[in-house]
N, C-alpha and C positions, 0 to 999 in steps of 0.2 A: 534732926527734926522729922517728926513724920509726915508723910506723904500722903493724905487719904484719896486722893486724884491717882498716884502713882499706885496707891496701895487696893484699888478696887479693879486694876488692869487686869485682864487671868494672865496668871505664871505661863501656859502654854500656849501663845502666842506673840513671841517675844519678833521686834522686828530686824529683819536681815541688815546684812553690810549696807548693801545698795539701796534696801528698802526704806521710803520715809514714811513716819507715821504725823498723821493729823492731828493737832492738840484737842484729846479728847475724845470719850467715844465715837464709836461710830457710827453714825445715823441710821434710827430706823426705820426709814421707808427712803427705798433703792432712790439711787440721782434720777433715773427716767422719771420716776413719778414726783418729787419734788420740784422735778425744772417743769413739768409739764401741768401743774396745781401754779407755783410761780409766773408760768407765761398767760394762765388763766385768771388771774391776780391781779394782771397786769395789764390786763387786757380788759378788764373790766373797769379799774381808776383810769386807762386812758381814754374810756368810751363814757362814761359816769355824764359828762356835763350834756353832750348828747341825748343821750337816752340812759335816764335815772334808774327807771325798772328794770331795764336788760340790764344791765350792768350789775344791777345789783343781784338778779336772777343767777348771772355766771360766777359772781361769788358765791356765792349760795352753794351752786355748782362745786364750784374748786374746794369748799371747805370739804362738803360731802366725797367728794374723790379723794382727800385726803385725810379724814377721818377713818373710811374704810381702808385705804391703804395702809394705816398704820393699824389696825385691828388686824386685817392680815397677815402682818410682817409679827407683832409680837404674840399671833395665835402660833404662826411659824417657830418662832422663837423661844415657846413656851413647849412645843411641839418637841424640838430638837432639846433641848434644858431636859425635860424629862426622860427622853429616852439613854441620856448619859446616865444617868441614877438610878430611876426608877426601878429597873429588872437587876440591876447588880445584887450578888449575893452579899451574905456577910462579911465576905473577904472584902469587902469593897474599899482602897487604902480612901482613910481619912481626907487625902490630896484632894480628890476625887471631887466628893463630896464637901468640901470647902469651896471650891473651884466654882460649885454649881451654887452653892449657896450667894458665892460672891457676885455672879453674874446676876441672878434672883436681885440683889440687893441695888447693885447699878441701873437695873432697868426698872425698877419701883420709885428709886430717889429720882431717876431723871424725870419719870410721871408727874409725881409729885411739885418736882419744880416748876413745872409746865405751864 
């Protein structure tokens, strides 16, 4: 049966003996900055009945710190994606350029799911 979860992983990063892998990509925007959007998330529903506008100010907050940190992460990403392909000559093996295609394709559908 096919795999299209299994079959969108790149070939060249396959995981070690001792290494465990997470079910599923891997996120993009680094733990620092998701736990620290999250504690500001949280901090804002704990304070809400309090003080309605501030609360709602530092969501506002955390969304915008996490909006730009993931603009960052897949400007990085699109950054690195390109320089694997981009300047390769003709010889360039097929592998290659599937590889770049597939990761292209993982991080458009995860967008879209969004």
């Amino acid at each position: 049966m096919y795999d299209q979860t299994r079959a969108q992983q790149p070939a060249d990063r396959p995981a070690g003996l001792g290494e465990r892998r997470s079910p599923g990509p891997e996120p993009l925007i680094p733990s620092d900055g998701r736990d620290r959007v999250v504690r500001r998330l949280g901090h804002a529903v704990n304070t809400f009945a309090d003080s309605p506008r501030e609360a709602l100010e530092e969501a506002e907050g955390a969304f915008d710190e996490a909006t730009d940190a993931l603009l960052k992460a897949l400007t990085e990403r699109r950054r690195v994606l390109r320089e694997g392909w981009q300047d390769q000559d003709s010889e360039t093996e097929s592998t290659e350029l599937r590889l770049a295609l597939r990761e292209y394709r993982e991080i458009t559908g995860r967008l879209l799911r969004a």
